[in-house]
N, C-alpha and C positions, 0 to 999 in steps of 0.2 A: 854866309858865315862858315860853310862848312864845304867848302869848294872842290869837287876830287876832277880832276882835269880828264885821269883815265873811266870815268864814269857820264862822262858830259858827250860822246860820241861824234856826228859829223853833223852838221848844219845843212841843213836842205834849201837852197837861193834857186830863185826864176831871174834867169837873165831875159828883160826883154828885148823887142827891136830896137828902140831908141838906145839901146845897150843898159840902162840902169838896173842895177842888182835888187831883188827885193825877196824878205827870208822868206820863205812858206812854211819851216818847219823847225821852229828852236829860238824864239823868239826872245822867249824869258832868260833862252838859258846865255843869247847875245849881249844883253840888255845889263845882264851878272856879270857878264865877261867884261863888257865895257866897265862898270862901277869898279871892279877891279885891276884897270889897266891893262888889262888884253888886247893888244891890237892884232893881233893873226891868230885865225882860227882855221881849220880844215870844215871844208864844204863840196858836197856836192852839186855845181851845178848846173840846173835844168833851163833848155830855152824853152822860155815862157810866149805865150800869147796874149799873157796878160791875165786881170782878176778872176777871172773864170776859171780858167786850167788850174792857177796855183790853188784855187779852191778844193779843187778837184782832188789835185795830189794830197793837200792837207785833207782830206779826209778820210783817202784813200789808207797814209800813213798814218790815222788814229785811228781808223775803225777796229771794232773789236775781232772781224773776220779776217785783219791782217797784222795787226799787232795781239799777240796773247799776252795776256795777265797773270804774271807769275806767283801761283798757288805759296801759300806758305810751305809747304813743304818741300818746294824749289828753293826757297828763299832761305831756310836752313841749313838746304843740304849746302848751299853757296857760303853761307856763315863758318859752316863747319871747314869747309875746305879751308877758308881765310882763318880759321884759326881764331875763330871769336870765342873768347874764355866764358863766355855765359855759352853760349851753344853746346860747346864740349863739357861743359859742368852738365847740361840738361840732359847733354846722352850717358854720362857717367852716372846721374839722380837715377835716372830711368834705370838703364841697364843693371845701375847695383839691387834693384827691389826686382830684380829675375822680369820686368817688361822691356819693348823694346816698342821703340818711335815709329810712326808710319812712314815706308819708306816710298811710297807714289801718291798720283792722285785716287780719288776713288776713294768709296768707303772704307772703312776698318772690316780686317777680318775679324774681327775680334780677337781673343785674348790669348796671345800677351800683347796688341799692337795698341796702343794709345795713339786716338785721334787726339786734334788739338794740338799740335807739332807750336804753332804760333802762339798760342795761349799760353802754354808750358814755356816757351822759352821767356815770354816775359814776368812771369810768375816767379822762374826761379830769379831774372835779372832786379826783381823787387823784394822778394824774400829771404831770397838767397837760395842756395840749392839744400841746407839741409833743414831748413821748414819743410821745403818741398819734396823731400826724399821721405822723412818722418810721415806726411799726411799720406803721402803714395803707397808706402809699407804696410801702415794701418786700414787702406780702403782692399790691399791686398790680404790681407792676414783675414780682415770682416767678410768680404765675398770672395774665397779663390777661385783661380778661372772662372769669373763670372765675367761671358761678352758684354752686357750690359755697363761693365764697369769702364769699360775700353774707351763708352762714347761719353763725349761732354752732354751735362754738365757734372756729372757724377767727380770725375776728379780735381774736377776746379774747387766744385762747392769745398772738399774735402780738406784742399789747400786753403779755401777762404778761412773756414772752422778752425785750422790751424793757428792761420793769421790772427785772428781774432781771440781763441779762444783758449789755443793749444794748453797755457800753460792748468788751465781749470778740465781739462777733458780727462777723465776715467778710461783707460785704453781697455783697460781686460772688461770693462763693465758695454763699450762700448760696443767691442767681438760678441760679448756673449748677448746682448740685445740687441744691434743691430743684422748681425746673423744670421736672426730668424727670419729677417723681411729679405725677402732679392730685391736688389736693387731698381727690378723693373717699378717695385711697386714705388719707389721713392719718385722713379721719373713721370709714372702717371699721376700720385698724389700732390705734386710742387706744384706750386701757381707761379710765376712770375712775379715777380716786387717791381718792374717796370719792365720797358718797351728795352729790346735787344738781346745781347746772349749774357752779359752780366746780370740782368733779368734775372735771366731763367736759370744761373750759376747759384742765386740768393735764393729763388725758388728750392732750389734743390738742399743747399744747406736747412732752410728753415724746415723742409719734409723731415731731414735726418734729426734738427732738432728737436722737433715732436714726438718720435719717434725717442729719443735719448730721453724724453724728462717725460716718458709715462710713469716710470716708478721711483722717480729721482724727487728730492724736495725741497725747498729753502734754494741756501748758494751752489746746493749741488746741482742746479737746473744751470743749463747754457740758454745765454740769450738769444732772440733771436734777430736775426739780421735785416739789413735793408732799411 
């Protein structure tokens, strides 16, 4: 459905003795090309001996010691170069609340470096960028320079509470009580609300909202998630 010709690369064929061509490496993607009327494609290729070798080579070209898996934070910086309006929205959200994106692999150095390059970009592509600028501003304004805030799930929850809640949340009520807790304590007291990292995103909003409705009462409490 969504065909990009310059992204489908070269086709890997074993030519055997008997001369017949058979693919070893792009099968699905020959398979798409015919359903679509493709008759020529660019291939490399190899004399084969037969099922064996081309086995060989296929695994050789999928292993994870010869093919690497492109970290989300490669996968951005390639966005951004293309010119993808959600990606340059994400570094414009970031950059305007004074943080700035991870810009390798490897841990965050902490702050101002927000992990979570991948999370963030589809956050803002569902919320938009100025829910997600708003929740960013206010976990900054709550903890400043705190490393802890750098790492998920701290800023997701944040942005979830947003989603969810933004328009019922107290912001000055929300600095001056949440403020007094660092944030480490919210990432040791979460529990998960299920298996994964949106889990552990829900875990961490519901910390903060325990935390927000110790002295709040009635419709002034936020729910909590999950």
């Amino acid at each position: 459905k969504d065909f990009q010709p310059q992204a489908a690369g070269v086709l890997t064929v074993g030519k055997r003795q008997d001369s017949s061509l058979w693919i070893i490496d792009g099968l699905q993607r020959c398979t798409a090309m015919k359903k679509l009327g493709i008759e020529k494609w660019r291939a490399l290729v190899l004399k084969s001996s037969g099922p064996a070798y081309e086995a060989q080579v296929f695994q050789m070209l999928n292993s994870s010691k010869t093919r690497k898996t492109l970290d989300s934070v490669e996968l951005f910086k390639a966005a951004l170069t293309a010119g993808d309006p959600v990606a340059v929205e994400t570094r414009e959200v970031v950059e305007g609340v004074g943080l700035r994106l991870k810009k390798s692999r490897g841990g965050s150095r902490g702050w101002p470096e927000l992990q979570g390059v991948g999370s963030l970009y589809h956050r803002v592509g569902r919320y938009g960028g100025e829910l997600v600028g708003k929740a960013l501003a206010l976990m900054e304004k709550t903890w400043p320079a705190q490393d802890d805030c750098m790492r998920d799930p701290i800023p997701l929850a944040m942005i979830q509470l947003f989603a969810t809640q933004g328009d019922y949340l107290d912001e000055q009520y929300f600095t001056d009580t949440l403020g007094r807790f660092p944030p480490r304590k919210i990432l040791l007291d979460s529990a998960p609300v299920s298996g994964g990292g949106q889990g552990r995103v829900l875990g961490a909003a519901n910390s903060i909202v325990t935390l927000y409705n110790k002295k709040r009462r009635g419709s002034d409490k936020l729910a909590y998630l999950g």
